[in-house]
VOKOLVO-965476 format. One line per field, with one value per residue (C-alpha): residue number from 0; residue in one letter; z, x, y. Coordinates in pm, whole numbers. Layout:
<sites>
num	[NUM ...];
residuo	[A ...];
Z	[Z ...];
X	[X ...];
Y	[Y ...];
</sites>
This chain:
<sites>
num	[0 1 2 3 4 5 6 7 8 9 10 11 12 13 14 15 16 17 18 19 20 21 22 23 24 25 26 27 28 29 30 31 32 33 34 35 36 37 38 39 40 41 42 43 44 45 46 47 48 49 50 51 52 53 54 55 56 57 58 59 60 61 62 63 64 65 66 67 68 69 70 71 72 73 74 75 76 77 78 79 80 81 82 83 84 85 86 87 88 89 90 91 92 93 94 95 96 97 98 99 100 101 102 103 104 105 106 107 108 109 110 111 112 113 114 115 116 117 118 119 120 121 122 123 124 125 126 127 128 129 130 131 132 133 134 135 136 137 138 139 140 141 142 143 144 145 146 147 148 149 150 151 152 153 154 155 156 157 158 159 160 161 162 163 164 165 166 167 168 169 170 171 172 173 174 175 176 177 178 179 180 181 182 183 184 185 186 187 188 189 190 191 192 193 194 195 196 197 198 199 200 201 202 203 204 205 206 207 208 209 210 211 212 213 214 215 216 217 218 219 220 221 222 223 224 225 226 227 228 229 230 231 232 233 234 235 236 237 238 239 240 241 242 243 244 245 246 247 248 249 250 251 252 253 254 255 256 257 258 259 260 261 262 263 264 265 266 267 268 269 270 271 272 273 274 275 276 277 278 279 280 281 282 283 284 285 286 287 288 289 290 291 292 293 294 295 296 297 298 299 300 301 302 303 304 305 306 307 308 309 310 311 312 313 314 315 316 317 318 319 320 321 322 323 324 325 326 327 328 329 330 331 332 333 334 335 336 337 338 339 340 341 342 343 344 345 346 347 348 349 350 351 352 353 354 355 356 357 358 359 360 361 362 363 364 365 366 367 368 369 370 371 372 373 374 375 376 377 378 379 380 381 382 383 384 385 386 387 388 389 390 391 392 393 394 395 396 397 398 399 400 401 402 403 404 405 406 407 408 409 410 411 412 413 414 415 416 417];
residuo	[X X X X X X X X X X X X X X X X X X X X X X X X X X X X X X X X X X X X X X X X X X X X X X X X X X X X X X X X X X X X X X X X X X X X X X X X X X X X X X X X X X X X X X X X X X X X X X X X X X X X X X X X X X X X X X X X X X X X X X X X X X X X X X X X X X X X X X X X X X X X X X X X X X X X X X X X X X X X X X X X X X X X X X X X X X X X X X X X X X X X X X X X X X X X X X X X X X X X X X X X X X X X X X X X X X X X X X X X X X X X X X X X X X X X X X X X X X X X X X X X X X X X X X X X X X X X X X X X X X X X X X X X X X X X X X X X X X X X X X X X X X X X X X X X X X X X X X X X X X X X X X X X X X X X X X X X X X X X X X X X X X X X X X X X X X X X X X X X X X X X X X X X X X X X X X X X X X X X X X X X X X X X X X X X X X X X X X X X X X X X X X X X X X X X X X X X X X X X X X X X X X X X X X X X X X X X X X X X X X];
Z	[10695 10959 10966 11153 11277 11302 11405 11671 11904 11867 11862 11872 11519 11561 11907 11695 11369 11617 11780 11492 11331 11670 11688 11339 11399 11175 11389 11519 11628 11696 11730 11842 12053 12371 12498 12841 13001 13310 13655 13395 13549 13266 13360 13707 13593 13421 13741 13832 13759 13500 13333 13289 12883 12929 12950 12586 12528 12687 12479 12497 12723 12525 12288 12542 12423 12078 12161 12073 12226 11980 12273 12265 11998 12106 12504 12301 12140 12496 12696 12438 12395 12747 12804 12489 12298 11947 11745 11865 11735 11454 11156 10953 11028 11463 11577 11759 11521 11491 11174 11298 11502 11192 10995 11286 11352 10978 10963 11270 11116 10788 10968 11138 10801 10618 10877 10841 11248 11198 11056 10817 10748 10515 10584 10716 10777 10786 10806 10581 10656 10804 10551 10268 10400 10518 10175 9998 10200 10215 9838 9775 10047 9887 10160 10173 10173 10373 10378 10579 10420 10704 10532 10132 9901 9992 9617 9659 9960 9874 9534 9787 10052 9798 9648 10053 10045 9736 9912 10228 10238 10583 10731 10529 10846 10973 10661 10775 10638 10270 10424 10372 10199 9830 9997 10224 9997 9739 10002 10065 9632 9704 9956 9751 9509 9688 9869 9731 9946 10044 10345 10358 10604 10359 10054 10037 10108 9830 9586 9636 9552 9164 9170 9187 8871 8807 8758 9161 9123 9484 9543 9764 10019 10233 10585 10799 11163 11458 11695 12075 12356 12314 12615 12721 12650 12633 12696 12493 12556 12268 12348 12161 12231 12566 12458 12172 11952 12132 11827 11957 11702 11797 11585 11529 11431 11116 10791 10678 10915 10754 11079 10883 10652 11007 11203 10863 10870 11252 11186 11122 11367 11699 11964 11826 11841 12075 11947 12164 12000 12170 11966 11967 11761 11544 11481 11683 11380 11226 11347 11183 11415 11716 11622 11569 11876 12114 11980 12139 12375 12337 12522 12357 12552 12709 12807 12641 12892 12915 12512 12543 12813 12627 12316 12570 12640 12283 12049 11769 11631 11368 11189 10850 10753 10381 10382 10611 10601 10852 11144 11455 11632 11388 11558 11908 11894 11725 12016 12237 12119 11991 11584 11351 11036 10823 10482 10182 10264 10579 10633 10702 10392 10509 10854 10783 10600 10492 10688 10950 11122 11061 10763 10494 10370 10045 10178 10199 10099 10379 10272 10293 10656 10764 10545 10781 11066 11022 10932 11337 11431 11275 11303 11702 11696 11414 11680 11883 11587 11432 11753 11866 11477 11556 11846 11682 11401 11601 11816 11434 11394 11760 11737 11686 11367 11218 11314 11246 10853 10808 10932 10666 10419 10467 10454 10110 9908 9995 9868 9559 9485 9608];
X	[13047 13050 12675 12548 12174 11923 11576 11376 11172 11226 11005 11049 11145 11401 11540 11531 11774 12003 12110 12074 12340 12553 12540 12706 12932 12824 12667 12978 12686 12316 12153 11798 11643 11589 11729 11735 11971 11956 12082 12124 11970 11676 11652 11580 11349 11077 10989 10805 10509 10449 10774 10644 10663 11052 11008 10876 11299 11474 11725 11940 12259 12487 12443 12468 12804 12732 12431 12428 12108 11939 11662 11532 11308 11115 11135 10915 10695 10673 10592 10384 10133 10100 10008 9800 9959 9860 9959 10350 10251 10009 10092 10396 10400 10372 10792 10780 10594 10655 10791 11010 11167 11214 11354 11578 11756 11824 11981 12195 12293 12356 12591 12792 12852 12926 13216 13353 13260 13317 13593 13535 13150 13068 12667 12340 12087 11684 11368 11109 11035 11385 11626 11627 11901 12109 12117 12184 12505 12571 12568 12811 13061 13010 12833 12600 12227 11965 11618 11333 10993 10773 10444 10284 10425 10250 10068 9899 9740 9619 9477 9272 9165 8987 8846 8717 8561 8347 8240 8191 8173 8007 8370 8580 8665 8849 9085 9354 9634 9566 9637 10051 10195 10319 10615 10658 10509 10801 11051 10948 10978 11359 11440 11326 11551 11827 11857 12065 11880 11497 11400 11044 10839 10553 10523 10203 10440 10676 10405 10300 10627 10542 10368 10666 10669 11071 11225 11336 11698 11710 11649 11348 11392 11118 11200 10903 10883 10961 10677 10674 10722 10457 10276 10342 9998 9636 9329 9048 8631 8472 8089 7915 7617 7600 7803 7882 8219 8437 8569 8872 9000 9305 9404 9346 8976 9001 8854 9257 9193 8877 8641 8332 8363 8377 8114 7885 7976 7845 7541 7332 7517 7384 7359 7616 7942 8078 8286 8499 8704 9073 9208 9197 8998 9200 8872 8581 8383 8273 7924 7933 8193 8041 7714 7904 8081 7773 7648 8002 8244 8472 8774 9002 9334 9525 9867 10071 10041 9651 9653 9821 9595 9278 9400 9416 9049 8906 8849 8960 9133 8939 9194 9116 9267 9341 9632 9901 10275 10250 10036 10228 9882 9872 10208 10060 9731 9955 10252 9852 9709 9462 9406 9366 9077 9335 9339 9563 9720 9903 10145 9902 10000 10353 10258 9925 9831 9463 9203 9568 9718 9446 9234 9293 9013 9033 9070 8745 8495 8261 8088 8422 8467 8130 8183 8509 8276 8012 8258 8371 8015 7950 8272 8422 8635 8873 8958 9151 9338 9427 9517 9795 9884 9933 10160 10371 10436 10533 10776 10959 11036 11125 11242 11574 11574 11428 11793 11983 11793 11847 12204 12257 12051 12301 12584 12481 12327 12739 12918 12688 12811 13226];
Y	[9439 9740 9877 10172 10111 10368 10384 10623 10416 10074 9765 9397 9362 9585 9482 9146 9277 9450 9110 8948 9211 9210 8820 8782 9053 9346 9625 9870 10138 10193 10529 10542 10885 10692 10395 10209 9974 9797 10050 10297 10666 10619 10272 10377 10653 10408 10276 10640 10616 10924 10827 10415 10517 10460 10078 10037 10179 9899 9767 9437 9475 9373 9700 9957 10066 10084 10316 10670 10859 11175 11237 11589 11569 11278 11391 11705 11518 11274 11592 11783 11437 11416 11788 11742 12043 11885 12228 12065 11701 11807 11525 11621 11970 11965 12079 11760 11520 11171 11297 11558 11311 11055 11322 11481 11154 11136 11454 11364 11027 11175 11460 11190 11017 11312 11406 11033 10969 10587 10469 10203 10232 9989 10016 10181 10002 10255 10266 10448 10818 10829 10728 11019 11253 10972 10755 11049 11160 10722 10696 10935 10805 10453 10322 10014 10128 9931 9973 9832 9855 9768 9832 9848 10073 10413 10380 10119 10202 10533 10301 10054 10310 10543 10224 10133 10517 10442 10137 10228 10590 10627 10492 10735 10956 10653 10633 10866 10732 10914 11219 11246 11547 11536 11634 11336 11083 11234 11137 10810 10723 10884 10613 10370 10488 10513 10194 9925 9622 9647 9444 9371 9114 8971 8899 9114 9415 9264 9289 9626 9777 9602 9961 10171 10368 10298 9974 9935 9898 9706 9322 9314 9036 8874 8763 8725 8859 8623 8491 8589 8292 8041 7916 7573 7448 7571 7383 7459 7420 7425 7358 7646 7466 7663 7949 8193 8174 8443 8628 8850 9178 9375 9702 10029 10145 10183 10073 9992 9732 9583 9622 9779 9433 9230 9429 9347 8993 8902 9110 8808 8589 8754 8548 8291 8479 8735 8993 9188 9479 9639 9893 10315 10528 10700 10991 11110 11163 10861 10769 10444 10326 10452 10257 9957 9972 9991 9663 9483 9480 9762 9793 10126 9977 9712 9668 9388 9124 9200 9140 8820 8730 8795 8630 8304 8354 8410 8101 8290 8608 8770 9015 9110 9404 9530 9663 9554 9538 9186 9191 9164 9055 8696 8620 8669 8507 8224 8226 8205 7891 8110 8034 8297 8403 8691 8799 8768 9136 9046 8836 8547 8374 8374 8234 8050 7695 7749 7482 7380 7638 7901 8041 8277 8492 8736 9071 9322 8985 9019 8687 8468 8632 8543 8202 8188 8190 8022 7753 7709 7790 7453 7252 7405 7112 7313 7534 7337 7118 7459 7629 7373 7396 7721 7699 7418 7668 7959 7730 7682 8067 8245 8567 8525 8305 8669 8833 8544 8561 8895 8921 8642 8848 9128 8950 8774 9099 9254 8949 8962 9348 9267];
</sites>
């Protein structure tokens, strides 16, 4: 089955489905903007310092000659975020958005199918916000459609997050994500439509596309994200009787994330957990957040070895967002030794045994988060039985069994329509 693979930036879960595609034999071309190889002039580049962005591009070897570089709209949206020109990156409507970019490489994908530019094409494998113009030209060439779903159907979000407004309306600057365009929310209900398989990597993702308002003509198949190397061992000191339980949360500031329910949930436990926060604002504006964020330990960035290394040094990872299409951080506290509290919309119930690998809490209940707590407070020796639960478990699903699945996923959903 010949597949053409498309997506802008990369990430680990897609440096994971490429092999997994080029290990079983299916991928005959990947087009991304950027890519780097080793000794390659871009390569060489990345080790200057102002051009260090370049190593988040590197791609596996062995696909370098099935790569096919669109660059110059995310080299303008590179340069215009860096001389902070934010009329060129404004959301949706900036010339070199992130969604300009999406929606460029679409157009170039779609132009390449439409003039028959590989031979034998059988499929096209997307992501959402960059599949629309593509699937359209694919379906009419009788072309396999894939999508990849990587978070909730867009309805269901915008259902919770005005819901999380009423609640708590002094975090409501933080809820950006509402803010899409009829326009581009249109086009993401016309992928949907389009595709003939939907990949998805929870089954909280799989649930919220229940709210389409079409029978979904695609399967929707679950195949959970990979976890990162695990450490070799950890050793862990749990005396809280000299020492607060280091709570660790890593994620964007915002209430999507859930951190107005955790900052209310260690209100009464001052002075028996420490709560250190990584993660960006996404606003200036919200004064709730700011407040909240002078009573711990803020740090707005790390790199991803300094994330992995603080994960090591944190009893637990607190992470209890509301709407989430997985959850990358789970998988790397996990790969840590480092046991994590998550809710019921992430991928935690994919990933996590309730009271043995980690805990499960419902999503926005700020007493079963503190009840979550209060729980190791009292019992410290749970940390350490869950968090070498937790390794064992991520040992089970490396990376590559998440390419290996979906390559296999591929391969069954076309003998199913031959």
């Amino acid at each position: 089955m010949n597949t053409l693979f498309y997506h802008p930036t990369g990430n680990a879960n897609v440096r994971s489905a490429l092999r997994g595609l080029y290990d079983a034999g299916i991928l005959v071309a990947f087009h991304t903007a950027i890519a780097t190889y080793p000794d390659s002039a871009l390569d060489k580049l990345s080790k200057i310092g102002p051009f260090a962005e370049l190593n988040r591009r590197r791609f596996d070897p062995a696909l370098k000659n099935l790569t096919h570089q669109h660059p110059w709209y995310e080299i303008g949206r590179m340069v215009a975020t860096k001389a902070k020109l934010k009329e060129l990156v404004k959301h949706e409507y900036g010339r070199f958005s992130v969604d300009a970019v999406y929606q460029q490489l679409d157009q170039a994908i779609a132009e390449i199918i439409s003039t028959n530019k590989v031979k034998n094409l059988d499929a096209v494998y997307a992501y959402e916000d960059g599949a629309a113009t593509t699937f359209k030209v694919a379906k009419k060439a009788g072309i396999t459609t894939l999508y990849d779903l990587p978070i909730g159907y867009w309805r269901v979000a915008q259902q919770l997050m005005e819901r999380e407004k009423e609640i708590w309306p002094e975090w409501a600057p933080t809820l950006t994500g509402t803010k899409n365009s009829l326009e581009k929310l249109a086009r993401k209900d016309e992928e949907l439509r389009l595709a003939d398989q939907v990949f998805v990597a929870s089954r909280f993702t799989a649930s919220t596309l229940k709210q389409f308002p079409e029978k979904l003509a695609a399967p929707v198949k679950v195949i959970p994200y990979g976890f990162p190397l695990v450490i070799a061992s950890r050793d862990y000191d749990i005396n809280l009787n000299k020492r607060p339980l280091k709570l660790l949360f890593v994620g964007g500031l915002s209430q999507r994330k859930g951190i107005a329910n955790l900052f209310e949930a260690v209100k009464p436990l001052k002075g028996q957990v420490e709560l250190t926060i990584v993660g960006r604002k996404g606003v200036n504006d919200c004064a709730a957040l700011d407040a909240a964020l002078k009573l711990h330990h803020w740090i707005p960035t790390l790199s991803h070895p300094e994330i992995l290394s603080i994960m090591r040094e944190s009893d637990v990872l607190i992470f209890p967002s509301l709407f989430e299409g997985f959850g990358l951080v789970i998988t790397e506290a996990m790969s840590q030794g480092t046991p994590v509290i998550t809710t019921d919309r992430t991928a935690g119930p994919d990933l996590i045994n309730h009271n043995e690998n980690g805990w499960l809490v419902e999503a926005g209940s700020t007493k079963d988060l503190r009840s979550a707590i209060e729980n190791l407070i009292q019992n410290p020796e749970l940390i350490a039985k869950a968090g070498e639960a937790a390794m064992k478990s991520a040992k089970l699903r490396p990376w590559e069994v998440y390419g290996i699945e979906l390559a296999n996923a591929i391969l069954a959903g076309n003998k199913k329509d031959v």
